[in-house]
Backbone as CSV, one residue per row, in Angstrom:
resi,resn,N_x,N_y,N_z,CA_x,CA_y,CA_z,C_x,C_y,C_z
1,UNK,0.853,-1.190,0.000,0.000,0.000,0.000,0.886,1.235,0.000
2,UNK,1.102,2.217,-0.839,1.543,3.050,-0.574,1.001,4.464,-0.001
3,UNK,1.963,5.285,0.429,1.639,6.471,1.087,1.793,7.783,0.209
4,UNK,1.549,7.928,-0.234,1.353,9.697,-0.670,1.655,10.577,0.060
5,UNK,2.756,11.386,0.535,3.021,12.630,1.383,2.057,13.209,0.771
6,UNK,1.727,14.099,2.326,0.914,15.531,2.351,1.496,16.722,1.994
7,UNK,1.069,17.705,1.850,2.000,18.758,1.551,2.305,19.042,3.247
8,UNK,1.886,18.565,4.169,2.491,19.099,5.607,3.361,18.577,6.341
9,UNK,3.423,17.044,5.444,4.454,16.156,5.645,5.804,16.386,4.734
10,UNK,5.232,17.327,3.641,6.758,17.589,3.120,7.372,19.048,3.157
11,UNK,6.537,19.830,3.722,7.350,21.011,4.349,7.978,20.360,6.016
12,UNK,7.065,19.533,6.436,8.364,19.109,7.872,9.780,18.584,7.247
13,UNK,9.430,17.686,6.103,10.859,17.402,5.943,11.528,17.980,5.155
14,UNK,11.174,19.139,4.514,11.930,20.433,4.028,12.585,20.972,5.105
15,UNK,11.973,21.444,6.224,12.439,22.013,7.131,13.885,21.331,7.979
16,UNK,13.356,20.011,7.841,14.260,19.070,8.833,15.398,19.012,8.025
17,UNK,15.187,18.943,6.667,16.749,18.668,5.920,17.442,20.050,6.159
18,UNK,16.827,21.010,6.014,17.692,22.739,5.654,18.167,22.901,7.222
19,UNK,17.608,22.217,8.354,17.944,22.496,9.762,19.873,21.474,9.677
20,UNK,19.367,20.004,8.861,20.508,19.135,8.534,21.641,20.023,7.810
21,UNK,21.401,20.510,7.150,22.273,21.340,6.308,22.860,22.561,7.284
22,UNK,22.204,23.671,7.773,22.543,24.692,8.176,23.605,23.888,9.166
23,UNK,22.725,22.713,10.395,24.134,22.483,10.922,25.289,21.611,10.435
24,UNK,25.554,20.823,9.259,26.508,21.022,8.746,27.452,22.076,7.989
25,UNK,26.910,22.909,7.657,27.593,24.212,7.268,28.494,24.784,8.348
26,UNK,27.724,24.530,9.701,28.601,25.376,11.213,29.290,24.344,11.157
27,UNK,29.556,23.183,11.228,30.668,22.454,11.377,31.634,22.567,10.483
28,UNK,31.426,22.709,9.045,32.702,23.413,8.045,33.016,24.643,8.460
29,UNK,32.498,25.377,8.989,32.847,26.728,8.943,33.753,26.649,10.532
30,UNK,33.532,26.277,11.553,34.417,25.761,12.845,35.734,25.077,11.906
31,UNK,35.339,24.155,11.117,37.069,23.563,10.285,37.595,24.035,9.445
32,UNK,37.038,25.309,9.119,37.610,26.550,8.490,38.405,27.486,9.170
33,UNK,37.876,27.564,10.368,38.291,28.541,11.415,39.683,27.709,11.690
34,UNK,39.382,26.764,11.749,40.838,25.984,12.630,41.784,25.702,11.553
35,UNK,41.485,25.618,10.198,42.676,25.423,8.807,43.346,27.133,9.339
36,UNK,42.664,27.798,9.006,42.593,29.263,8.946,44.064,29.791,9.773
37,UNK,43.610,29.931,11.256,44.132,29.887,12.287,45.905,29.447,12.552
38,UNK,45.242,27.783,12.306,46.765,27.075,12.293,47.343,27.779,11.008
39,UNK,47.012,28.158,9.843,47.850,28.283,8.592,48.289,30.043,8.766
40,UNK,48.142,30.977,9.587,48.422,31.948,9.401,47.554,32.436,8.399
41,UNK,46.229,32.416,8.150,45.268,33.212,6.585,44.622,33.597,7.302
42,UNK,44.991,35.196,7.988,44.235,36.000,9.036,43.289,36.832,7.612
43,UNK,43.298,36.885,6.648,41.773,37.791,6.264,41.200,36.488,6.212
44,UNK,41.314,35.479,5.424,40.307,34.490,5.869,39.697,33.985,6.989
45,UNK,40.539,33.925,7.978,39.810,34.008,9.275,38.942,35.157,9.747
46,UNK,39.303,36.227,9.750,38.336,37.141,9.666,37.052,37.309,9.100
47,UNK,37.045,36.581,7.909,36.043,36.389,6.757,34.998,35.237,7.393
48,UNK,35.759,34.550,8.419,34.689,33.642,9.171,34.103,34.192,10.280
49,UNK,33.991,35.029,10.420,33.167,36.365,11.699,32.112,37.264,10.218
50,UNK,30.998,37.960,11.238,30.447,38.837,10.469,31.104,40.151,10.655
51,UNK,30.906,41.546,10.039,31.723,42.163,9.564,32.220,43.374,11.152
52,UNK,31.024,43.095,11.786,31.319,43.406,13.199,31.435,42.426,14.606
53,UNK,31.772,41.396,14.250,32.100,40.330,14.249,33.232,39.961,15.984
54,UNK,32.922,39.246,16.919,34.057,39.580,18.200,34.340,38.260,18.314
55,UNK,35.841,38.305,19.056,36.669,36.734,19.149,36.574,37.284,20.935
56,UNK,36.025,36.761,21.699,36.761,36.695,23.149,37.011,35.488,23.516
57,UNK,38.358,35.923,23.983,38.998,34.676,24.398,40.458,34.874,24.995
58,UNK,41.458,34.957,24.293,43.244,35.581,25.223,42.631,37.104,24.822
59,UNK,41.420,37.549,24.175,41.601,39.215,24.440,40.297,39.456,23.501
60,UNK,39.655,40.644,24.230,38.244,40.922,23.216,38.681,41.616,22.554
61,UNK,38.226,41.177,20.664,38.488,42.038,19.522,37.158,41.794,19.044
62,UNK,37.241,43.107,18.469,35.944,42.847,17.383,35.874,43.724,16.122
63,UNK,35.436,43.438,15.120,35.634,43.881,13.920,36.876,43.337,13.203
64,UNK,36.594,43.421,11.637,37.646,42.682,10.978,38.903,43.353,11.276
65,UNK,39.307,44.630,10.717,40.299,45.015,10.942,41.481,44.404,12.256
66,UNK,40.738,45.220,13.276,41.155,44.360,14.618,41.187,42.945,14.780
67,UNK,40.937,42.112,14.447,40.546,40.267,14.637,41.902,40.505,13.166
68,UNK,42.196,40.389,12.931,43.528,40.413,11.575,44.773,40.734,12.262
69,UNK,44.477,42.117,13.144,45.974,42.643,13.964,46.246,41.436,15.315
70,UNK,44.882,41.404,15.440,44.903,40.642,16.711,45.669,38.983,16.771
71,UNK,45.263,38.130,15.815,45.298,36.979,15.260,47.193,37.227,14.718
72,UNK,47.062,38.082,13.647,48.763,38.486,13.445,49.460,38.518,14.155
73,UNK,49.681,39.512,15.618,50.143,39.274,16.491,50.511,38.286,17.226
74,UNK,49.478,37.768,17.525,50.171,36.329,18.624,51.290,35.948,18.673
75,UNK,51.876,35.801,17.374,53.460,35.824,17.395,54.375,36.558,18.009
76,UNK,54.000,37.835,18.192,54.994,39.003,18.697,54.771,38.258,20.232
77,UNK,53.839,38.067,20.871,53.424,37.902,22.211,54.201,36.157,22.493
78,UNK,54.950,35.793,21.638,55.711,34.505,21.725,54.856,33.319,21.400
79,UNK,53.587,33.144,21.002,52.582,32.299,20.565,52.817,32.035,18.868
80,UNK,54.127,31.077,18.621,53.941,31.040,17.184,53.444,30.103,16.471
81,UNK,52.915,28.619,16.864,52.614,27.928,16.966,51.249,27.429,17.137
82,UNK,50.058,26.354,16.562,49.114,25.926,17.098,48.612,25.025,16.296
83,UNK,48.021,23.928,16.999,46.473,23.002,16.387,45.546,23.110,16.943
84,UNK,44.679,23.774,15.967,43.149,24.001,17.099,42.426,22.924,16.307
85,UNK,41.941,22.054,17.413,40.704,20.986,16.947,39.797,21.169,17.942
86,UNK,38.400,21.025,17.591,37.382,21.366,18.055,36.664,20.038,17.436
87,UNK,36.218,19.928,18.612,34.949,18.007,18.552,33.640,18.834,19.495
88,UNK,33.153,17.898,19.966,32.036,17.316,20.755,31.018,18.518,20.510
89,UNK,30.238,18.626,19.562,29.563,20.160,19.067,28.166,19.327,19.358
90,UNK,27.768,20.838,19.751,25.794,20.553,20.107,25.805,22.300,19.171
91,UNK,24.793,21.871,18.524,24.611,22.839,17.844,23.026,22.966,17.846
92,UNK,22.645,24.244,18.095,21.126,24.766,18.528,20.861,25.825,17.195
93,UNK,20.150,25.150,16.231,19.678,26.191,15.123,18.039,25.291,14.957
94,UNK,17.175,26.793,14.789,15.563,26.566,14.505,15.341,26.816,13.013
95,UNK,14.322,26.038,13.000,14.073,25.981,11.362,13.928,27.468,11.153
96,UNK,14.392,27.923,9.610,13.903,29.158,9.475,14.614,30.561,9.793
97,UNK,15.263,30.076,11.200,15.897,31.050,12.050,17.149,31.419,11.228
98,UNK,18.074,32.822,11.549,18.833,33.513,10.926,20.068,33.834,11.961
99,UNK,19.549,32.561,13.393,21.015,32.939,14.412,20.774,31.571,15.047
100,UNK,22.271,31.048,15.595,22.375,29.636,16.095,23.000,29.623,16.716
101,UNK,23.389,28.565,17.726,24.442,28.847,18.862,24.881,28.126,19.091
102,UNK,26.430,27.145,19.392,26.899,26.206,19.872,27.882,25.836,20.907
103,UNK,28.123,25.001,20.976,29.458,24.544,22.320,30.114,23.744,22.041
104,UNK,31.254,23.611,21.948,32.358,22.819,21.618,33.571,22.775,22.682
105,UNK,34.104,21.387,22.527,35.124,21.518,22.862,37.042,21.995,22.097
106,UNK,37.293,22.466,22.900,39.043,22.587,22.232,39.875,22.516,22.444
107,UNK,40.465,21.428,21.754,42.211,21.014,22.303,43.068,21.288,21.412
108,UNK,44.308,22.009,21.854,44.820,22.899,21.545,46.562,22.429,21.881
109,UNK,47.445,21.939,20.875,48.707,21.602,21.387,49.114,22.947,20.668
110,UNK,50.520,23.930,21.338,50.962,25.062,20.564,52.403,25.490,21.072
111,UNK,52.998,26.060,20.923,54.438,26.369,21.193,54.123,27.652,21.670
112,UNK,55.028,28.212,22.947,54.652,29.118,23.683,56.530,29.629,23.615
113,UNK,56.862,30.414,22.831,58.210,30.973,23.381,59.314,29.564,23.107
114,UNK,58.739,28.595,21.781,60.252,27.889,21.860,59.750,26.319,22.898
115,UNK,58.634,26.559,23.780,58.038,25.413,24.581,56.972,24.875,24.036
116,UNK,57.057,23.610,24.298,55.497,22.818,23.853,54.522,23.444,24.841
117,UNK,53.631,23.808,24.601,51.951,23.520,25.474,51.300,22.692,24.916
118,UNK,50.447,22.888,26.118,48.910,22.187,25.619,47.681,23.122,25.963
119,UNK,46.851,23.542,25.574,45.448,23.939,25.952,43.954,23.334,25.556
120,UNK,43.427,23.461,27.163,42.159,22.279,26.512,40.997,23.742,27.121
121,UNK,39.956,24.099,26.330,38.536,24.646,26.809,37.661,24.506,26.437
122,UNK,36.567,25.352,26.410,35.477,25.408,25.822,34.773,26.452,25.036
123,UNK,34.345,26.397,23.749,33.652,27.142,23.168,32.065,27.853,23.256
124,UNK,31.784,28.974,23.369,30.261,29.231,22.965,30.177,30.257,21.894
125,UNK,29.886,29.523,20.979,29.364,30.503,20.015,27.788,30.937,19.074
126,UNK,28.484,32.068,19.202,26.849,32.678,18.410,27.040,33.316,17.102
127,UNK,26.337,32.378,16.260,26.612,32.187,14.678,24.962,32.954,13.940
128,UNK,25.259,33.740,13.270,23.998,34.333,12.288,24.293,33.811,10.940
129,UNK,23.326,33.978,10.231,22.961,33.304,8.831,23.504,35.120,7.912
130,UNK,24.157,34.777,7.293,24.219,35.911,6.144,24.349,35.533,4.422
131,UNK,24.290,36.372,3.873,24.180,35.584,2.448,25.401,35.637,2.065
132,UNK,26.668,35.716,2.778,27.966,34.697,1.880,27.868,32.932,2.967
133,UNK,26.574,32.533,4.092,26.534,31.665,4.834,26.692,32.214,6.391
134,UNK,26.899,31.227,7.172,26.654,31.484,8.697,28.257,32.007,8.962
135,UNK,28.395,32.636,9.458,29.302,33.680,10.409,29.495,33.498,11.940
136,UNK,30.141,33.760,12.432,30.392,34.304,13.879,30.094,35.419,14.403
137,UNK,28.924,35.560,15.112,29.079,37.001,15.444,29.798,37.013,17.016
138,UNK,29.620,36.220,17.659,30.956,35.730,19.455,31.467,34.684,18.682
139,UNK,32.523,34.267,18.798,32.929,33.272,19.467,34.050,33.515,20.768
140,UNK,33.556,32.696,21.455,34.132,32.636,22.839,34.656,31.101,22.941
141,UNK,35.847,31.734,23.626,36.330,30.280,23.911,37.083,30.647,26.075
142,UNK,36.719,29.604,26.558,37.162,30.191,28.073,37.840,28.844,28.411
143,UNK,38.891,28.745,29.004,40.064,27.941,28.964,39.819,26.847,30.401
144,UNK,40.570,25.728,30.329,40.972,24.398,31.079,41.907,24.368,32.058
145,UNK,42.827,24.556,30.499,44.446,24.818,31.058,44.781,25.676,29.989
146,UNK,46.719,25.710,30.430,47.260,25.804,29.153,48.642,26.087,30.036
147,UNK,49.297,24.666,29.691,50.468,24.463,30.421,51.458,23.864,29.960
148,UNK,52.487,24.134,30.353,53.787,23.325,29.464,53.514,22.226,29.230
149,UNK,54.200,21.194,28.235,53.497,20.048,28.427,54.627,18.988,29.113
150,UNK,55.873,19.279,29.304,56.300,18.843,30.534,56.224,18.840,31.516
151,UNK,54.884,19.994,31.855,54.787,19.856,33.483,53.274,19.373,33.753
152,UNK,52.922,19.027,33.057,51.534,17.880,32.630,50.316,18.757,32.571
153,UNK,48.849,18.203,32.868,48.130,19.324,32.547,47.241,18.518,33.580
154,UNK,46.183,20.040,34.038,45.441,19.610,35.134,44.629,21.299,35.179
155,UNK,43.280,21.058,35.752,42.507,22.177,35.760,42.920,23.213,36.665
156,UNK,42.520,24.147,35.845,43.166,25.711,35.957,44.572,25.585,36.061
157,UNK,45.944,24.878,35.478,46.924,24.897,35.463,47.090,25.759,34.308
158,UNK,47.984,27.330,34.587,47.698,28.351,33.815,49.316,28.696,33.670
159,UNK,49.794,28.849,32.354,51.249,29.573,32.379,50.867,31.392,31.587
160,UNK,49.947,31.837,31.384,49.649,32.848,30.621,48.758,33.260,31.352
161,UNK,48.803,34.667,31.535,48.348,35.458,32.201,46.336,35.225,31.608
162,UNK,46.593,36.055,29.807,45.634,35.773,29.022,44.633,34.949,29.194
163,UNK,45.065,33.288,29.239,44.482,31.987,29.389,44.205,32.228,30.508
164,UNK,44.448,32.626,31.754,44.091,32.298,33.141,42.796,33.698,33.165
165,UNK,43.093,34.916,32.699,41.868,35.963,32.620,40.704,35.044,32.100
166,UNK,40.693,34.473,30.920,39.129,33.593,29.954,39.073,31.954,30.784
167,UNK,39.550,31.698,31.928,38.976,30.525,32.877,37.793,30.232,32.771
168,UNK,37.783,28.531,32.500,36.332,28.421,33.054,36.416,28.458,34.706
169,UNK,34.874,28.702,35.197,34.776,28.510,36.681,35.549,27.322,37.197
170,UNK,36.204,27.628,37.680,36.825,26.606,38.395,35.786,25.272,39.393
171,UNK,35.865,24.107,38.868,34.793,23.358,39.593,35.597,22.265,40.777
172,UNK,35.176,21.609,41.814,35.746,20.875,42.126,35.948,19.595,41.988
173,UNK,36.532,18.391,42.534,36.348,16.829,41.683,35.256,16.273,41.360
174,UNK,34.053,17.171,41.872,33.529,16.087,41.462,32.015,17.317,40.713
175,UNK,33.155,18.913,40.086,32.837,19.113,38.871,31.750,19.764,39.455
176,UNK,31.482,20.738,40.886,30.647,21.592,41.573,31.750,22.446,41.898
177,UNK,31.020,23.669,41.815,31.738,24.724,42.471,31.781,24.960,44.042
178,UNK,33.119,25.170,44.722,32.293,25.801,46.635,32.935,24.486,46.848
179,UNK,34.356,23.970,46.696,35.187,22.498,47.305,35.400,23.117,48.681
180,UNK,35.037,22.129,49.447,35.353,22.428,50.687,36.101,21.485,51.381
181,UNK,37.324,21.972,53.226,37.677,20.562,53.330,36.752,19.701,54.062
182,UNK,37.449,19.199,54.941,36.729,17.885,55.823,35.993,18.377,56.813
183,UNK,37.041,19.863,57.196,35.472,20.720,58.216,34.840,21.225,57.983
184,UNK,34.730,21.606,56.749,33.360,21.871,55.958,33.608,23.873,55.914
185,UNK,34.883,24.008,55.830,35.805,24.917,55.514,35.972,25.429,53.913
186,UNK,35.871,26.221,53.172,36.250,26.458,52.353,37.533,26.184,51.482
187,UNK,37.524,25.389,50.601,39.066,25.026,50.357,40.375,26.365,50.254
188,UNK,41.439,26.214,50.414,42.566,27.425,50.010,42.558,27.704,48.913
189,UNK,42.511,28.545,48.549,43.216,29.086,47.060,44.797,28.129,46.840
190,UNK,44.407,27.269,45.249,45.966,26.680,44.828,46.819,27.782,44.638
191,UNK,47.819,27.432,44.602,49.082,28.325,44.948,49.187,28.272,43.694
192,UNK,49.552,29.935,43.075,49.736,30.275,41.733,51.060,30.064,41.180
193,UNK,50.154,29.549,39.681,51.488,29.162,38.922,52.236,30.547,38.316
194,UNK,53.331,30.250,38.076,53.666,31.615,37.275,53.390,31.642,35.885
195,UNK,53.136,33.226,35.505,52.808,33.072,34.176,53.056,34.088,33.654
196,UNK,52.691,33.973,32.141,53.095,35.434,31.468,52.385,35.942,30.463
197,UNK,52.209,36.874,29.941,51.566,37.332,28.942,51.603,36.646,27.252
198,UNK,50.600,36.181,26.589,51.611,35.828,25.060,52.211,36.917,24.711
């Protein structure tokens, strides 16, 4: 016996495929950002933001111009180096809609001054629809670590001033904020690592 779609059954799955699509598009455009990035092609990276467009993260920029000086730089600041990979994406776009938002993770191996690091955080970004495709209008990224990688890695282990300003909240083991000790004391502040500016 066959079925005949309705016309209400085939605008849902109009809708459902272009929702399939839009969020594959944010996932090329995140592995654009990260070719981009690692390769030194700061107008192309720029070109993946909208035209007023902000990166917070080692420092708030916004607009192309600035996100080009900003991105260029890193080098001067001893950051010459990086692999940005970004996985575990939840991506929130409504049918129809013209802004989307996601979370990712990012691990990050990079040379700091001649040293290996490592940096691991997290992304939130807020992506609009424009007609060259979806854009960045935030992306935010707020940090794990980012620590030599001889001296291993562990939360909030910070050698950069930068990375330690964009922290995530610091949680405790078991990933709540407010660790307390055995007397039900507030834990100490860990004893700071040293660090430096890129």
């Amino acid at each position: 016996m066959s079925h005949t779609p309705t016309p209400d059954s085939m605008a849902d799955l109009q809708r459902r495929i272009a929702v399939l699509e839009d969020r594959e598009a944010i996932r090329e455009l995140d592995a654009r950002y990260c070719r981009y990035l690692d390769q030194g092609q700061w107008d192309e990276l720029a070109d993946c933001f909208t035209p007023d467009g902000t990166f917070d993260g080692l420092s708030v920029v916004r607009g192309r111009s600035d996100l080009v000086r900003f991105f260029a730089g890193l080098a001067d600041g001893g950051l010459t180096t990086f692999w940005h990979h970004i996985s575990n994406l939840e991506i929130t776009v409504h049918p129809g809609a013209d802004d989307a938002h996601t979370t990712s993770l990012l691990w990050q191996p990079c040379v700091v001054d001649g040293v290996p690091h490592v940096a691991a955080g997290r992304y939130q970004d807020t992506l609009t629809r424009t007609p060259s495709g979806w854009r960045y209008q935030v992306k935010q990224v707020r940090f794990s670590y980012f620590a030599p990688l001889n001296q291993g890695w562990d939360d909030h282990r910070f050698t950069l001033d930068s990375a330690r300003a964009a922290a995530l909240p610091r949680p405790n083991a078991f990933g709540r904020s407010g660790a307390r000790t055995s007397d039900g004391a507030p834990t100490p502040p860990a004893e700071p690592t040293p660090t430096r500016n890129p």
